[in-house]
TORKOL-4160 file (C-alpha; in steps of 0.2 Angstrom, whole numbers, padded with zeros to 4 digits, m for minus):
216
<pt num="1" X="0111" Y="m0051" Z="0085"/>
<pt num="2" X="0106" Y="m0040" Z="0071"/>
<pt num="3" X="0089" Y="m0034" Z="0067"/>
<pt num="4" X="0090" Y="m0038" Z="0046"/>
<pt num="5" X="0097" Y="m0053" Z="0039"/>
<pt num="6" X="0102" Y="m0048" Z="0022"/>
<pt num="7" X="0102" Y="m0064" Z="0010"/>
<pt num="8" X="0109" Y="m0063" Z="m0009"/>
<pt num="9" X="0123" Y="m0072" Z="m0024"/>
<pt num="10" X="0141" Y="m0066" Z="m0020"/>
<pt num="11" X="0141" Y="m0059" Z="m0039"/>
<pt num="12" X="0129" Y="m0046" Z="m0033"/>
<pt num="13" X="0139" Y="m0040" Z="m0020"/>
<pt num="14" X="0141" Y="m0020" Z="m0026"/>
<pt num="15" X="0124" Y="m0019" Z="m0027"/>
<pt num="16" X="0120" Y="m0028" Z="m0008"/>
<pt num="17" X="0135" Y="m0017" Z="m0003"/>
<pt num="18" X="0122" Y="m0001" Z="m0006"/>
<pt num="19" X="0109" Y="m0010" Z="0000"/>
<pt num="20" X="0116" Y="m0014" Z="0017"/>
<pt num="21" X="0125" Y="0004" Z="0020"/>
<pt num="22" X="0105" Y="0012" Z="0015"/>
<pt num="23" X="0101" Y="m0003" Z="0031"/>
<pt num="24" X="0114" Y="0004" Z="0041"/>
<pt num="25" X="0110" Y="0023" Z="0038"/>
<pt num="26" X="0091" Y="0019" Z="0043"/>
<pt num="27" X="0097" Y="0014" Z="0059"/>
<pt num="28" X="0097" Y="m0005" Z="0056"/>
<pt num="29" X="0109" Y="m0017" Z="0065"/>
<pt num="30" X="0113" Y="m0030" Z="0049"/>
<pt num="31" X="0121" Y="m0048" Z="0046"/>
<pt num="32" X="0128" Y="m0055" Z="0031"/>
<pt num="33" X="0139" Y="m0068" Z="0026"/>
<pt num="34" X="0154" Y="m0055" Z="0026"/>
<pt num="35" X="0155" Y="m0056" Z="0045"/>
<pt num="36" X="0157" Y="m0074" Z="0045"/>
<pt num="37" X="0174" Y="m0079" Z="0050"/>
<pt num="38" X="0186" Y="m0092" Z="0041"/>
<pt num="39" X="0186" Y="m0102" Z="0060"/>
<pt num="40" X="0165" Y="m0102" Z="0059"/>
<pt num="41" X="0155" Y="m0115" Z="0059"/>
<pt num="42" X="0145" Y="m0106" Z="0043"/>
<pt num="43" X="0128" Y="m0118" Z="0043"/>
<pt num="44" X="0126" Y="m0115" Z="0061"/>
<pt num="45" X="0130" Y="m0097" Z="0063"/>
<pt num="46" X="0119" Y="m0095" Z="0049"/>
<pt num="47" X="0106" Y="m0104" Z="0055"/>
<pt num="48" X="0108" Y="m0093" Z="0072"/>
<pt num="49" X="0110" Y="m0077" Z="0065"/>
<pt num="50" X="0092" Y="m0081" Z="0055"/>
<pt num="51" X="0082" Y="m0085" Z="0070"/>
<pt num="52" X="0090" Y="m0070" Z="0080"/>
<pt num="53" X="0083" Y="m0056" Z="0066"/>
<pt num="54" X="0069" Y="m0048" Z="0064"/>
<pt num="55" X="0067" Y="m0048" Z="0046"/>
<pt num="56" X="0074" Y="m0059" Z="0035"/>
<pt num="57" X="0077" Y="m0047" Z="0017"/>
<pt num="58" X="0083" Y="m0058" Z="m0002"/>
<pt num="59" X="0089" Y="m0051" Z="m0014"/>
<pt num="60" X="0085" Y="m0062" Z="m0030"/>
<pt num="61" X="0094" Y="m0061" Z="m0045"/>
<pt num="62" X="0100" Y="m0071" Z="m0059"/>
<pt num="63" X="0114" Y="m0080" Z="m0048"/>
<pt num="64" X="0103" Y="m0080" Z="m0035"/>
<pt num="65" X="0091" Y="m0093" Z="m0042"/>
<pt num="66" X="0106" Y="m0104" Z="m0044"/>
<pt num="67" X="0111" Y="m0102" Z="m0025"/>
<pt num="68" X="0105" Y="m0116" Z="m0013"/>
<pt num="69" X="0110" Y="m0105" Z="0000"/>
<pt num="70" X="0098" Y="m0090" Z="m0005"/>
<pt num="71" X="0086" Y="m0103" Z="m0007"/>
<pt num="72" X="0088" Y="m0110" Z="0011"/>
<pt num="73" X="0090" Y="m0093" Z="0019"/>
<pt num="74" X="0074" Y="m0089" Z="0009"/>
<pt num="75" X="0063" Y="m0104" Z="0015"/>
<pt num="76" X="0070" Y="m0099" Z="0035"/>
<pt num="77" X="0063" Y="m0080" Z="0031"/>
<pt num="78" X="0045" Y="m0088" Z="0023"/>
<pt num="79" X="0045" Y="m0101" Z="0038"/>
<pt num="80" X="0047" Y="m0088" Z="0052"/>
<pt num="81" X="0037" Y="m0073" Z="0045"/>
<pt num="82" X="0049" Y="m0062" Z="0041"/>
<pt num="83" X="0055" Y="m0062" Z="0023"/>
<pt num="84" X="0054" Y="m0046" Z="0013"/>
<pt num="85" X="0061" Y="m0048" Z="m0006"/>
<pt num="86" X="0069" Y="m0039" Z="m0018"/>
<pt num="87" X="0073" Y="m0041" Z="m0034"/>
<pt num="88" X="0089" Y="m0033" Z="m0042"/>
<pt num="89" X="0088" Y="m0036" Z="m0061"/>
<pt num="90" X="0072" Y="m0044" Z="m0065"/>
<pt num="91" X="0075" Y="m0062" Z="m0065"/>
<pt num="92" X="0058" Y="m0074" Z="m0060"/>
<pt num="93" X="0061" Y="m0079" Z="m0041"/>
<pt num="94" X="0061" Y="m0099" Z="m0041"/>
<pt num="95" X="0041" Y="m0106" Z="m0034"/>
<pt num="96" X="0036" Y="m0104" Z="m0020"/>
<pt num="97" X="0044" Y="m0085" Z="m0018"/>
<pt num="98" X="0037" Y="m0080" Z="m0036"/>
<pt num="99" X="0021" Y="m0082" Z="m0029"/>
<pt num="100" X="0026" Y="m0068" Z="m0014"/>
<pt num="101" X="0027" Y="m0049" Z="m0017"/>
<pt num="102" X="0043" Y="m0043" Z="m0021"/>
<pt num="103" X="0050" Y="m0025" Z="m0024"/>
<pt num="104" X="0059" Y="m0020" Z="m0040"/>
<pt num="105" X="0077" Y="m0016" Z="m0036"/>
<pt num="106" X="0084" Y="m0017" Z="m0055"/>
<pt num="107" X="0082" Y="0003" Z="m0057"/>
<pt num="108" X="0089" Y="0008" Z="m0039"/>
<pt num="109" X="0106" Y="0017" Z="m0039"/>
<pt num="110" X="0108" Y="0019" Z="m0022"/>
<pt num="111" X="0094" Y="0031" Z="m0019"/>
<pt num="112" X="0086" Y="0031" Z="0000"/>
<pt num="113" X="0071" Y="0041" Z="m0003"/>
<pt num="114" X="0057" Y="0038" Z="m0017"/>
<pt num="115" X="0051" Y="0021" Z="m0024"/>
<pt num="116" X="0057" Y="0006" Z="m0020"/>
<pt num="117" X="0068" Y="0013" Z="m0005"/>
<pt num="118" X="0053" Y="0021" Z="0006"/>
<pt num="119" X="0041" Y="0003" Z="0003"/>
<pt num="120" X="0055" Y="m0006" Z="0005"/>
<pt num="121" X="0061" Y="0003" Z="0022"/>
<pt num="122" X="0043" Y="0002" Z="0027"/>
<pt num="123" X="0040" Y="m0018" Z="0023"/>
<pt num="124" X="0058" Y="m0021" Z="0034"/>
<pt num="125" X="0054" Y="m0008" Z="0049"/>
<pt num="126" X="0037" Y="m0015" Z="0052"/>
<pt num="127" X="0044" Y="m0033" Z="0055"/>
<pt num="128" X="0057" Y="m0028" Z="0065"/>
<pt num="129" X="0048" Y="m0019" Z="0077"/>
<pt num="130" X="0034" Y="m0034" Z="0077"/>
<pt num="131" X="0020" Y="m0028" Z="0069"/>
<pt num="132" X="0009" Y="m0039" Z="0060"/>
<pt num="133" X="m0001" Y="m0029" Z="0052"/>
<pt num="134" X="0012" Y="m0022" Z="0039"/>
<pt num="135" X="0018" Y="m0043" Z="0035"/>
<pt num="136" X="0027" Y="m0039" Z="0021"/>
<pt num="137" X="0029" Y="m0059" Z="0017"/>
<pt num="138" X="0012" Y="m0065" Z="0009"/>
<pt num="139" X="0007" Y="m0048" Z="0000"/>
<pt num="140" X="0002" Y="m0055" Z="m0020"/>
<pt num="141" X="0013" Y="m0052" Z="m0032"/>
<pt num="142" X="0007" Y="m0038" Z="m0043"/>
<pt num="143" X="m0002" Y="m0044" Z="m0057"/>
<pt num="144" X="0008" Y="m0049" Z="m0073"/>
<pt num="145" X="0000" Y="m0051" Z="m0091"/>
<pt num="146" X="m0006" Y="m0069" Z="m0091"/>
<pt num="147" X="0009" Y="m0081" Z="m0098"/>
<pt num="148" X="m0007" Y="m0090" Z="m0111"/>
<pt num="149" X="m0014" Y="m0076" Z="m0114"/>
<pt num="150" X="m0007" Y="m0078" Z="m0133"/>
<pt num="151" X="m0020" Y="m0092" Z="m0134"/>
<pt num="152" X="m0034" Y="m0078" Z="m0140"/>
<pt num="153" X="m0024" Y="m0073" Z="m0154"/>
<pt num="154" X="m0021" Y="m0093" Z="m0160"/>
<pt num="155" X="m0040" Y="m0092" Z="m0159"/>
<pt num="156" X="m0043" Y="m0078" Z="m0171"/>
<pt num="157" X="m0029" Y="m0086" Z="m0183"/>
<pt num="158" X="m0041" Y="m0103" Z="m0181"/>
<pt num="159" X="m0056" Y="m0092" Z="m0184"/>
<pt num="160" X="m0048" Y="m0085" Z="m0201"/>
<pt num="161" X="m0042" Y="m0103" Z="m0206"/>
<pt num="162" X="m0058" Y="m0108" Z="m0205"/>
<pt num="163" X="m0066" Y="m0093" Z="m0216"/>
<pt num="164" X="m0053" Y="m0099" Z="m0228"/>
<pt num="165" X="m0058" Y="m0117" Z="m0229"/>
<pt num="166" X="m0076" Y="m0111" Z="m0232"/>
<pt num="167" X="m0073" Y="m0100" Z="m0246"/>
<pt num="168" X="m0063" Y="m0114" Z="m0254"/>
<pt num="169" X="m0076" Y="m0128" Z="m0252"/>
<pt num="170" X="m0087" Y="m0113" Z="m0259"/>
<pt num="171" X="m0075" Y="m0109" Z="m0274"/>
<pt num="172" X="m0074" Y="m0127" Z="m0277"/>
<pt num="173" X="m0092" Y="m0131" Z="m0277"/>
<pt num="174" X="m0091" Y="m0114" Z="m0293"/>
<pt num="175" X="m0080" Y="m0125" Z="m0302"/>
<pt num="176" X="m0091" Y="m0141" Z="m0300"/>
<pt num="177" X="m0106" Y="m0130" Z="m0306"/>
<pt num="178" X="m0098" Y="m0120" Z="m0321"/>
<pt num="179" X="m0099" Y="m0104" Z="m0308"/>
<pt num="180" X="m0080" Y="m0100" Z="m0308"/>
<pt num="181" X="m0067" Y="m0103" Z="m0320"/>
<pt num="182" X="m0053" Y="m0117" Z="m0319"/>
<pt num="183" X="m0040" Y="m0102" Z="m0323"/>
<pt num="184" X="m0048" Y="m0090" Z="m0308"/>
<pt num="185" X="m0051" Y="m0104" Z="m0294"/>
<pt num="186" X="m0032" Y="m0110" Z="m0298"/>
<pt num="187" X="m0028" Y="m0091" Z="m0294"/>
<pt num="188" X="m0039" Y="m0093" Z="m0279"/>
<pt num="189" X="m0032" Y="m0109" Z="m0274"/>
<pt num="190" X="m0014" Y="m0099" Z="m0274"/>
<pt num="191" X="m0020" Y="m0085" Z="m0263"/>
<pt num="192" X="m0026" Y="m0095" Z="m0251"/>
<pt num="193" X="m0012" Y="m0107" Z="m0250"/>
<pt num="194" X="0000" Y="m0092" Z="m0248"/>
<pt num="195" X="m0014" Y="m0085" Z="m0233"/>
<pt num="196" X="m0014" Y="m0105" Z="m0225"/>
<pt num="197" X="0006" Y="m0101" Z="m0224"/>
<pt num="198" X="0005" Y="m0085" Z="m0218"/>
<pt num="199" X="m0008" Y="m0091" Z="m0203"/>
<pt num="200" X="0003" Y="m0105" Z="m0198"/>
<pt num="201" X="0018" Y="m0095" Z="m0197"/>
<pt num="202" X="0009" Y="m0081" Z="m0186"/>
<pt num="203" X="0002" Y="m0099" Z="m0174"/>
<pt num="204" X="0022" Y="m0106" Z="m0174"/>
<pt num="205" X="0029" Y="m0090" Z="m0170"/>
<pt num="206" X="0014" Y="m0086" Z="m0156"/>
<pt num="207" X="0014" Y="m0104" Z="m0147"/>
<pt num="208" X="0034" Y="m0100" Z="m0148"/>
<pt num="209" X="0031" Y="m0085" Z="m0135"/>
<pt num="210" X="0019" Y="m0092" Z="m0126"/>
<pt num="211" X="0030" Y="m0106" Z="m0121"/>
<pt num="212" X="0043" Y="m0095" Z="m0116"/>
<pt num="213" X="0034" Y="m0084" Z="m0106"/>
<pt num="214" X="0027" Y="m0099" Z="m0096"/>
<pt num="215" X="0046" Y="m0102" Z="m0092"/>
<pt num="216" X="0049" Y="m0087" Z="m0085"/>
């Protein structure tokens, strides 16, 4: 049985090619679904191979999200304490495993020393050998800019809209009193129509990004 199960999308094979010969060259048993045999019984030798390793390593991707497979595989690691992740171009893991560390991959070109190989090399040693304290599976994610954090800049835009509204009612109470001008409050009244527009374009185009990033 081998001591890393190595979990990924068959579309990113190259890369989890290089992965696994950096496994190999560390001095790693591995298993992936390229020893399976056309004769196997896939789900149980799968299932077997899972229980047998030491550390369970996904490589999420694009592809991978899309796989049940990975997600299955992914869920076995979580379960049983042993799940290290990678990511290899940048795509959001699916819930729960965005909420779990996992180590950037989408700039490795086959490098075994530096950042992310030596963390990564760490995370993976430590649960095969059994040691707790480096549990690579319930580390935070790192933290991320805050997908609402747009909402301060539809504030300010709400702030300004209202500064506008108050000149106006100001302007318009000028007109009422013989303070201002028909001909100079209509110019007003343009300006700050064209400012209104210009506001609610800025708050479209904001609440447009923040909806997207809270997809991610």
């Amino acid at each position: 049985m081998a001591d890393v199960f190595l979990s990924y999308a068959r579309a990113t094979r190259p890369r989890i090619e290089q992965i696994g010969d950096g496994l190999e060259s560390g001095g790693y048993s591995l298993w992936w679904d390229k020893a399976l045999n056309a004769s196997d019984d896939y789900a149980m030798v799968i299932e077997s191979e899972l229980d047998a390793a030491g550390c369970v390593v996904v490589a999420w991707s694009a592809p991978a999200r899309q796989s049940l497979w990975v997600r299955a595989e992914a869920n076995h690691g979580l379960d049983s304490g042993k799940l290290v992740q990678i990511n290899l171009d940048g795509s959001r893991p699916p819930l729960p495993f965005s909420a779990l560390n996992h180590l950037d991959f989408a700039r490795w070109r086959g490098e075994c020393a530096g950042t992310p190989w030596s963390e990564f090399d760490a995370h993976v040693g430590a649960l095969v050998r059994g040691e707790a304290g480096r549990d690579a599976r319930v580390a935070p994610q790192p933290p991320r800019g805050p997908a609402l954090q747009g909402f301060g800049k539809i504030m300010l835009i709400g702030w300004i809209a209202i500064a506008v509204a108050a000149v106006t009612a100001i302007a318009i109470a000028l007109v009422a009193t013989g303070g201002m001008t028909p001909a100079a409050f209509s110019a007003f009244a343009l300006a700050a129509l064209g400012l209104a527009a210009i506001l609610l374009a800025l708050a479209a185009f904001i609440l447009i990004r923040i909806s997207l990033a809270s997809r991610r």
